[in-house]
FIBANU-297495 format. One record per residue (C-alpha): residue in three letters; chain; x, y, z. Coordinates in steps of 0.001 Angstrom, whole numbers. Each point is the difference from the previous one (the first is absolute). Example, Ala and Ser with C-alpha at 12.3 -4.5 7.8 and 13.67 -1.06 7.14 Angstrom:
// residues 2
<kolfi><rest>ALA</rest><kette>A</kette><x>12300</x><y>-4500</y><z>7800</z></kolfi>
<kolfi><rest>SER</rest><kette>A</kette><x>1370</x><y>3440</y><z>-660</z></kolfi>
***
This chain:
// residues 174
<kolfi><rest>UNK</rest><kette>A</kette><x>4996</x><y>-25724</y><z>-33314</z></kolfi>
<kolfi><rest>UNK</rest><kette>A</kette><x>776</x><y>3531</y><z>-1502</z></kolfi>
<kolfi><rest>UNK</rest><kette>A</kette><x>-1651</x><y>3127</y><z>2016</z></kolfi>
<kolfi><rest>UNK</rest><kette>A</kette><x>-2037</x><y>122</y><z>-3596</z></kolfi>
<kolfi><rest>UNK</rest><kette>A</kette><x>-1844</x><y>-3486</y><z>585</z></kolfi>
<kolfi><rest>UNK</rest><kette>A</kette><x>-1184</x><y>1224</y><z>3117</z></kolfi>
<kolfi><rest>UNK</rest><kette>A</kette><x>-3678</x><y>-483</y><z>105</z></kolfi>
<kolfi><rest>UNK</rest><kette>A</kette><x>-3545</x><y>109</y><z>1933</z></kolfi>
<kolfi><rest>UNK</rest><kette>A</kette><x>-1176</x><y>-3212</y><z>540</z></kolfi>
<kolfi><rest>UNK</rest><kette>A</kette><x>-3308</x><y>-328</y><z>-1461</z></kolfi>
<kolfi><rest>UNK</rest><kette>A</kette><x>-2852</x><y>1240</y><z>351</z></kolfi>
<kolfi><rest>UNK</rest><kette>A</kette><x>1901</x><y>2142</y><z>3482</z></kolfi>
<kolfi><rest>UNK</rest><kette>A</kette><x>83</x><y>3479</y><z>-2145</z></kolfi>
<kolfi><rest>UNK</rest><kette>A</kette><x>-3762</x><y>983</y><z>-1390</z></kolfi>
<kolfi><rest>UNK</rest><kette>A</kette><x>-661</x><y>3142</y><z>-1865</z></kolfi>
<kolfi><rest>UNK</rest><kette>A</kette><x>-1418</x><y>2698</y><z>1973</z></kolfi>
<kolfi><rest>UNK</rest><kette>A</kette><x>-3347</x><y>732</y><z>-789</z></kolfi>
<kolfi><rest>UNK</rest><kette>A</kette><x>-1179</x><y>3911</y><z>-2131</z></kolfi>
<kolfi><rest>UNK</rest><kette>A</kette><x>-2736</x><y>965</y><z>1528</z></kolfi>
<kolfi><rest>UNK</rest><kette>A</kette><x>-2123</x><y>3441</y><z>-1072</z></kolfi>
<kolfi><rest>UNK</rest><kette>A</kette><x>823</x><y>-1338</y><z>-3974</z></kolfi>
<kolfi><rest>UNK</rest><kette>A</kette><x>-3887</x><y>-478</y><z>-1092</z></kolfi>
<kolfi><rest>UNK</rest><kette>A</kette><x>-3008</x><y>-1079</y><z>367</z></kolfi>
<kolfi><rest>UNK</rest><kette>A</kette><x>671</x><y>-3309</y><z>-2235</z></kolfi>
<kolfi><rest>UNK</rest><kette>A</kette><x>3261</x><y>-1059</y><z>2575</z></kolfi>
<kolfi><rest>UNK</rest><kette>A</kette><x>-2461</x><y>-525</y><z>2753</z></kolfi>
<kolfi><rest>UNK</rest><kette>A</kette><x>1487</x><y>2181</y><z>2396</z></kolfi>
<kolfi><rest>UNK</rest><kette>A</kette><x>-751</x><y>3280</y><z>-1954</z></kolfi>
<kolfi><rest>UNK</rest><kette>A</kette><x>-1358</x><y>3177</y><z>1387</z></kolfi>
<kolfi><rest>UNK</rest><kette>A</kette><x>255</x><y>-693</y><z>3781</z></kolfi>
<kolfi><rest>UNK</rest><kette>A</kette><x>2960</x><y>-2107</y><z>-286</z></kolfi>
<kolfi><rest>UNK</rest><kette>A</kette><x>-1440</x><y>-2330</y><z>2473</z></kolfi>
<kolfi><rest>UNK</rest><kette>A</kette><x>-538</x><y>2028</y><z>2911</z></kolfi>
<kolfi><rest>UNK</rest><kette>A</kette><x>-3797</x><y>-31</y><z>-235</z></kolfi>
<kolfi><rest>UNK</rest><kette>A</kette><x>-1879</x><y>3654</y><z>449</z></kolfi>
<kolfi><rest>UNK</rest><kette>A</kette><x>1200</x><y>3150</y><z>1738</z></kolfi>
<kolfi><rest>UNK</rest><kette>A</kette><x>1073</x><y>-536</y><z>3798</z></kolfi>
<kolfi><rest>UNK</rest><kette>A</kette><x>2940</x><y>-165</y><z>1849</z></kolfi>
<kolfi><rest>UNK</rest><kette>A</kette><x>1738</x><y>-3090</y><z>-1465</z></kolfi>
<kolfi><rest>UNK</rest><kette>A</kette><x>-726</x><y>1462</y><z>-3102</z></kolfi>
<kolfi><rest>UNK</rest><kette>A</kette><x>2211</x><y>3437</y><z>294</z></kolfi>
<kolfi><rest>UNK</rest><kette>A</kette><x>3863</x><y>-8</y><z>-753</z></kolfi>
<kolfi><rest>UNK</rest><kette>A</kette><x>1918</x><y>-296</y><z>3556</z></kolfi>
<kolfi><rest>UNK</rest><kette>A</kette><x>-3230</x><y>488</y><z>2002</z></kolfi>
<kolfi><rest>UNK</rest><kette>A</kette><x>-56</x><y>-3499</y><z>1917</z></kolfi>
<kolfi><rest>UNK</rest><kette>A</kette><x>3369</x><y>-858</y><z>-327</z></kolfi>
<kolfi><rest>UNK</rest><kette>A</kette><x>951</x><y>2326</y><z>2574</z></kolfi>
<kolfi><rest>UNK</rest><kette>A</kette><x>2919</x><y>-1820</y><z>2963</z></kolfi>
<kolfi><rest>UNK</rest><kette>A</kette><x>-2148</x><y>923</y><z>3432</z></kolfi>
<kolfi><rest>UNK</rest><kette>A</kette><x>-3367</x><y>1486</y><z>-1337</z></kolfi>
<kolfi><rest>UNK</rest><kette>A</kette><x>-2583</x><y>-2141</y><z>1361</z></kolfi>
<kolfi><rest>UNK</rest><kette>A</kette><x>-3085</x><y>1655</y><z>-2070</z></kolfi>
<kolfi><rest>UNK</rest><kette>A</kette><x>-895</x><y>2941</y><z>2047</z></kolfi>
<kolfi><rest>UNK</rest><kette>A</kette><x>671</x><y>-2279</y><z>3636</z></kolfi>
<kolfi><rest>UNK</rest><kette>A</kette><x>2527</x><y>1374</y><z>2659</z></kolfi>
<kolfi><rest>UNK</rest><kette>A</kette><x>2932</x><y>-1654</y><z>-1286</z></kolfi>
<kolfi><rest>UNK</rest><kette>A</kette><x>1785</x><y>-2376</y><z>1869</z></kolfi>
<kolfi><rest>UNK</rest><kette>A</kette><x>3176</x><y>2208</y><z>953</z></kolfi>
<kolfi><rest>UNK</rest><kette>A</kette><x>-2263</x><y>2637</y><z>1350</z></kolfi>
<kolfi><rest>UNK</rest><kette>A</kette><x>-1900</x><y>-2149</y><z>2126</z></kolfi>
<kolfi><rest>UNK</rest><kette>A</kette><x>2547</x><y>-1671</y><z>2237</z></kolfi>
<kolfi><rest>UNK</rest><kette>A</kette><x>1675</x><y>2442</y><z>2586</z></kolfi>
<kolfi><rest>UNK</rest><kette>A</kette><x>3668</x><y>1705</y><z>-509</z></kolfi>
<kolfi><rest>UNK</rest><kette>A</kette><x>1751</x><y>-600</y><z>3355</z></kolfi>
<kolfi><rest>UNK</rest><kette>A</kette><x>3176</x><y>850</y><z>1272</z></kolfi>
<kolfi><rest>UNK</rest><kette>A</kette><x>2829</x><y>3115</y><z>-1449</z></kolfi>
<kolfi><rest>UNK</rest><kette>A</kette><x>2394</x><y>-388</y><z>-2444</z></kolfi>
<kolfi><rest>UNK</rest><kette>A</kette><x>2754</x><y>2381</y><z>788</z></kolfi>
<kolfi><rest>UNK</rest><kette>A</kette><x>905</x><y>2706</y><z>-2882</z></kolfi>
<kolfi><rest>UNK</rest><kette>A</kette><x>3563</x><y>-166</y><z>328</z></kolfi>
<kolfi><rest>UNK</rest><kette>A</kette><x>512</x><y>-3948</y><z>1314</z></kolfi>
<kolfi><rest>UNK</rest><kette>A</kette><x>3183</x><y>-1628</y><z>-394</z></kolfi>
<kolfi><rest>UNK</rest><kette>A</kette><x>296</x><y>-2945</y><z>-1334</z></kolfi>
<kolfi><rest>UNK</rest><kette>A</kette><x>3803</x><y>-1639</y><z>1555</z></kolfi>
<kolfi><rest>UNK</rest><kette>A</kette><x>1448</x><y>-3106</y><z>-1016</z></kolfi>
<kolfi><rest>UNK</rest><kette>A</kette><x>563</x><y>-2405</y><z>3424</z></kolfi>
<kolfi><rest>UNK</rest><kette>A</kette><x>3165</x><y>-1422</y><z>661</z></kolfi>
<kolfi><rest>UNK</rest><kette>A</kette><x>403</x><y>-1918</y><z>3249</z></kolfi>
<kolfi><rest>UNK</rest><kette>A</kette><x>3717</x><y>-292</y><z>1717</z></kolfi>
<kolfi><rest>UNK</rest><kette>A</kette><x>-111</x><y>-4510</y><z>-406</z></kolfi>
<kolfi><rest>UNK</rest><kette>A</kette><x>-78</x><y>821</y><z>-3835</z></kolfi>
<kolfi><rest>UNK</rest><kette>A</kette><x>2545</x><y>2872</y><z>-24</z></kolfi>
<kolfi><rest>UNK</rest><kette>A</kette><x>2765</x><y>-1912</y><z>2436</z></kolfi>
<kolfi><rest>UNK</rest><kette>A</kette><x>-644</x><y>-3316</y><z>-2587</z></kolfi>
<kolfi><rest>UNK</rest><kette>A</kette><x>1089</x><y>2964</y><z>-2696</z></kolfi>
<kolfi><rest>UNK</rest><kette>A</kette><x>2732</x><y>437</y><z>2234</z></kolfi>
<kolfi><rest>UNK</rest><kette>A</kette><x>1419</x><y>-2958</y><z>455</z></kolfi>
<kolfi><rest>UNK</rest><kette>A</kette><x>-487</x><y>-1020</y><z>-3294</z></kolfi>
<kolfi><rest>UNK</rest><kette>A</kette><x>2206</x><y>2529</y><z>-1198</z></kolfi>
<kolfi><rest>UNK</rest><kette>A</kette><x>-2240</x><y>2127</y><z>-1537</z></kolfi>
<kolfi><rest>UNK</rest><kette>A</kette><x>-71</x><y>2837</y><z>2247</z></kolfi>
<kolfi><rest>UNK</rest><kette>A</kette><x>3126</x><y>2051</y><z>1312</z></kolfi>
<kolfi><rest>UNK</rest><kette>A</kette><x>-845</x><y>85</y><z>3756</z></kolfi>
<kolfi><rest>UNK</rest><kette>A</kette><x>3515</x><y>2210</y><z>-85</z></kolfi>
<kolfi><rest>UNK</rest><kette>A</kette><x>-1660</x><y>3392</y><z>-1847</z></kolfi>
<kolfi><rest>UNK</rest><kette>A</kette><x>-3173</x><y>1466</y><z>918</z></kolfi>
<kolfi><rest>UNK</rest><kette>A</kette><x>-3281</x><y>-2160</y><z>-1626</z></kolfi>
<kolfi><rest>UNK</rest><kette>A</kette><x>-2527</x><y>2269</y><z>-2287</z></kolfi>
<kolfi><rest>UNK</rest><kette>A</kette><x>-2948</x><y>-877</y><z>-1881</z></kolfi>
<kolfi><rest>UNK</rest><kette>A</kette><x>2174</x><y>-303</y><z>-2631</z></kolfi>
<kolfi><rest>UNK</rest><kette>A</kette><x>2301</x><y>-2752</y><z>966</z></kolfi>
<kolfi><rest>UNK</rest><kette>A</kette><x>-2702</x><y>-1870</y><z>1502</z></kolfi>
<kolfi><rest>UNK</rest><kette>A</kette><x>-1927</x><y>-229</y><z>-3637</z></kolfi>
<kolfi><rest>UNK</rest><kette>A</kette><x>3450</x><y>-902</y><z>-1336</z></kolfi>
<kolfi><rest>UNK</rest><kette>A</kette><x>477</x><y>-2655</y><z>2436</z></kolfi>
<kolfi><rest>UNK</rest><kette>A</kette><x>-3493</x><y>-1202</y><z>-1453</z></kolfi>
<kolfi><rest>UNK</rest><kette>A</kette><x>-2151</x><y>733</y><z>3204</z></kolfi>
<kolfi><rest>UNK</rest><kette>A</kette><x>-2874</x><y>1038</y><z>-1911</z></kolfi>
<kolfi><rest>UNK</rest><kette>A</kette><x>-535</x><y>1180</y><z>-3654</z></kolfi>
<kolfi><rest>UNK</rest><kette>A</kette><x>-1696</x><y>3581</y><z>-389</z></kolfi>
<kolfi><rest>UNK</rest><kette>A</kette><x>857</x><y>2662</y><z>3037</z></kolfi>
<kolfi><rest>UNK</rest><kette>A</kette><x>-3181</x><y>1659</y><z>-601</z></kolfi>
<kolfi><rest>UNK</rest><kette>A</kette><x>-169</x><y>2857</y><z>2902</z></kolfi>
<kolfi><rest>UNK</rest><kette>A</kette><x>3041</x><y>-1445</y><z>1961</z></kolfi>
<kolfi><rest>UNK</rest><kette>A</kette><x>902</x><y>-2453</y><z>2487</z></kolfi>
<kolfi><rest>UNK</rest><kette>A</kette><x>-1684</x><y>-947</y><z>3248</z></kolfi>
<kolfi><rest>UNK</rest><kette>A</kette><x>2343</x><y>-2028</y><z>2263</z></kolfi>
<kolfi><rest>UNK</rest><kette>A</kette><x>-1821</x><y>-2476</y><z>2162</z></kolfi>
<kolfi><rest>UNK</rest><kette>A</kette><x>1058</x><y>-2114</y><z>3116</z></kolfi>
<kolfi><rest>UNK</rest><kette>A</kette><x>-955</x><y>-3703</y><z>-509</z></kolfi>
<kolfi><rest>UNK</rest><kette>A</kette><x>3166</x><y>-2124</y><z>271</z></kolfi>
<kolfi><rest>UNK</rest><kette>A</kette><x>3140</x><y>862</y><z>1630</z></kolfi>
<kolfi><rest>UNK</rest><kette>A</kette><x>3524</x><y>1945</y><z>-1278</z></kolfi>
<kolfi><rest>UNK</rest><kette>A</kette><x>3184</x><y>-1056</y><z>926</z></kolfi>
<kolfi><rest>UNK</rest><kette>A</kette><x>1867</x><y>2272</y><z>-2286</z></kolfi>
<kolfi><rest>UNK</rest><kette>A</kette><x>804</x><y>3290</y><z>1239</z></kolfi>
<kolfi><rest>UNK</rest><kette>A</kette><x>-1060</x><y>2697</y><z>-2978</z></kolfi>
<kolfi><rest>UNK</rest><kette>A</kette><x>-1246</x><y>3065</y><z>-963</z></kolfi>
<kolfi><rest>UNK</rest><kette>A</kette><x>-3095</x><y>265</y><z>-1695</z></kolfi>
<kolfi><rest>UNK</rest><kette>A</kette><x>-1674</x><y>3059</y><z>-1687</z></kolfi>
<kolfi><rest>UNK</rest><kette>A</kette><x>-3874</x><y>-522</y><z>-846</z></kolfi>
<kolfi><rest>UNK</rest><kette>A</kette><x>-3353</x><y>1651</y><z>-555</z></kolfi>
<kolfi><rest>UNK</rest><kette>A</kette><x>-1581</x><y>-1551</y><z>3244</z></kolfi>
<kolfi><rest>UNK</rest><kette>A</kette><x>285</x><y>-2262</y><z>2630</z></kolfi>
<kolfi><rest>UNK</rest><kette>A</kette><x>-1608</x><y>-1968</y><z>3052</z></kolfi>
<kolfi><rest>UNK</rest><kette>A</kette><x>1031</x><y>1078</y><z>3569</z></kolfi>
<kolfi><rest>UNK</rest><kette>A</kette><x>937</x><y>-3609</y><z>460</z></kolfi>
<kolfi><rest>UNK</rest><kette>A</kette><x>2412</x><y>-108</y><z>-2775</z></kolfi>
<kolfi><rest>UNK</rest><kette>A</kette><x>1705</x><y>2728</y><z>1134</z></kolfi>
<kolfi><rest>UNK</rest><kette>A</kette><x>304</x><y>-1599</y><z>2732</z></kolfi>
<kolfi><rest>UNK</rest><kette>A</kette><x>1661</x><y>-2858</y><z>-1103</z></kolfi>
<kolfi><rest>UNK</rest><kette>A</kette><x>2589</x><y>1378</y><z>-2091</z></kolfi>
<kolfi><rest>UNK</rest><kette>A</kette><x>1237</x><y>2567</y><z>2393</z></kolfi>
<kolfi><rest>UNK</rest><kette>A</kette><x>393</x><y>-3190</y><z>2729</z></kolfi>
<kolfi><rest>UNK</rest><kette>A</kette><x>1936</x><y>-1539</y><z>-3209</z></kolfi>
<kolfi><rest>UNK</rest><kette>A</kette><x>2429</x><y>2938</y><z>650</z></kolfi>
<kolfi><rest>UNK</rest><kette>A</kette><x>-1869</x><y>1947</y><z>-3329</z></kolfi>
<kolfi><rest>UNK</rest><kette>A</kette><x>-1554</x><y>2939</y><z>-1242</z></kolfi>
<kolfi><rest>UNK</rest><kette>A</kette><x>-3504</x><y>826</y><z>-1120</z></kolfi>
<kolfi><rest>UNK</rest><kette>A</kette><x>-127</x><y>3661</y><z>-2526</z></kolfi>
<kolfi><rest>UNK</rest><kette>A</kette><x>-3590</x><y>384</y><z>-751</z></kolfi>
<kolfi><rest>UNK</rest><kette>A</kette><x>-731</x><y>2494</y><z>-2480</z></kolfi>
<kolfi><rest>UNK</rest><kette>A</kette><x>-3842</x><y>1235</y><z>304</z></kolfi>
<kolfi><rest>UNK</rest><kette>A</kette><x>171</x><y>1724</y><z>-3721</z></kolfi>
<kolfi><rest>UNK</rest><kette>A</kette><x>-2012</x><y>-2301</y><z>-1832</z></kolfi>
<kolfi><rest>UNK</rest><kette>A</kette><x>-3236</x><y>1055</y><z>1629</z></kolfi>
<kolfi><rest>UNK</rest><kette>A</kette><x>937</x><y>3716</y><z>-678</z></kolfi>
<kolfi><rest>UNK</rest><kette>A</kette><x>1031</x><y>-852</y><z>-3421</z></kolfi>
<kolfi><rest>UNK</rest><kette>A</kette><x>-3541</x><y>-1247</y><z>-415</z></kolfi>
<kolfi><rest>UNK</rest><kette>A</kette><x>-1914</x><y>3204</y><z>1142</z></kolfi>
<kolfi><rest>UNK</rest><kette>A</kette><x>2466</x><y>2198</y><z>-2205</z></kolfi>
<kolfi><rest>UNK</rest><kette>A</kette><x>-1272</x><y>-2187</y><z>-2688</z></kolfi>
<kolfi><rest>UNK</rest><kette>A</kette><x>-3666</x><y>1067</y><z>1039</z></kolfi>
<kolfi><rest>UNK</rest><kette>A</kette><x>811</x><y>3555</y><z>995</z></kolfi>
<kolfi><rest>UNK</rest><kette>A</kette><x>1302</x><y>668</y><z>-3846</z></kolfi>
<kolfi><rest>UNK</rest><kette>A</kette><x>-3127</x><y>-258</y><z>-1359</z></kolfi>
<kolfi><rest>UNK</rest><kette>A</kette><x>-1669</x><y>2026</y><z>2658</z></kolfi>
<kolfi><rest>UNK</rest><kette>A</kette><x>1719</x><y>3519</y><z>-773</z></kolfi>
<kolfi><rest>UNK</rest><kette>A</kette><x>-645</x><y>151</y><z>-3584</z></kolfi>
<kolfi><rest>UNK</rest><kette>A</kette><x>-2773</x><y>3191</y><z>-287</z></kolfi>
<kolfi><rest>UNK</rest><kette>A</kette><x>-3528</x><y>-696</y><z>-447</z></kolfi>
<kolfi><rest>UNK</rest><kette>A</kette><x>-1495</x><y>-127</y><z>-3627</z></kolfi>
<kolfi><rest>UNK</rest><kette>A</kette><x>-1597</x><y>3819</y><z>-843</z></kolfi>
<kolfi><rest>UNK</rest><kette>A</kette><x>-3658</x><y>-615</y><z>-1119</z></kolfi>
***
């Protein structure tokens, strides 16, 4: 079979159908869509959440809770997977561990707003890790491991910098 042979089966493929071409094609002049109305207009029904005139549906049920402006959004990485990087021979427990030797080791894929270190499992090695975040109980456990914990907290002030650029551009003159 050649990509030229390729073919429909039959029947599957059926010619669209001209409407508005004449009073003799039987779908002349209206095209189908009957007299005036809504369904009759160009885009007027077809419209994703209208609901003809009724409270729509995303208006009706209640917004709760509060989405912060400036939210961080860490990748988790709990001490059982980083000392089975370590062991494995992925991770140097020798130099101080980043963000960026823990994506190398393969701990997670995309960094996004840094690195939140968190205490399930236990760590036997003794390192030094430099991250975004982490939980009081991982701390905890690496510095009885005979480690270090270097949290840098510029990833939420990155964020609001972000924000804040936008902010002290001058107002539009009318």
């Amino acid at each position: 079979m050649k990509l030229n042979e390729i073919r429909d089966n039959p029947g599957a493929a059926r010619p669209r159908k001209r409407v508005g071409r004449g009073i003799g094609s039987g779908t002349g002049k209206t095209a189908g869509r009957g007299h005036k109305g809504q369904w009759a207009r160009t885009g007027a029904g077809g419209k994703v959440g209208f609901e003809g005139g009724q409270m729509p549906l995303y208006r009706r049920l209640p917004k709760r809770g509060f989405k912060p402006l400036f939210r961080c959004d860490f990748v988790e990485v709990n001490l059982d997977r980083l000392q089975a990087a370590i062991d494995a021979g992925k991770v140097d427990a020798t130099v101080p561990i980043d963000e960026a030797a823990m994506q190398a080791a393969g701990l997670f894929k995309r960094r996004r707003d840094g690195v939140r270190l968190l205490g399930r499992g236990d760590l036997t090695a003794k390192v030094a890790i430099e991250v975004a975040g982490a939980t009081k109980s991982a701390v905890a456990a690496v510095e009885k491991a005979g480690g270090t914990v270097t949290i840098r907290g510029d990833a939420v002030a990155q964020k609001q910098r972000k924000g804040e650029a936008g902010a002290d551009k001058p107002a539009a003159k009318d």
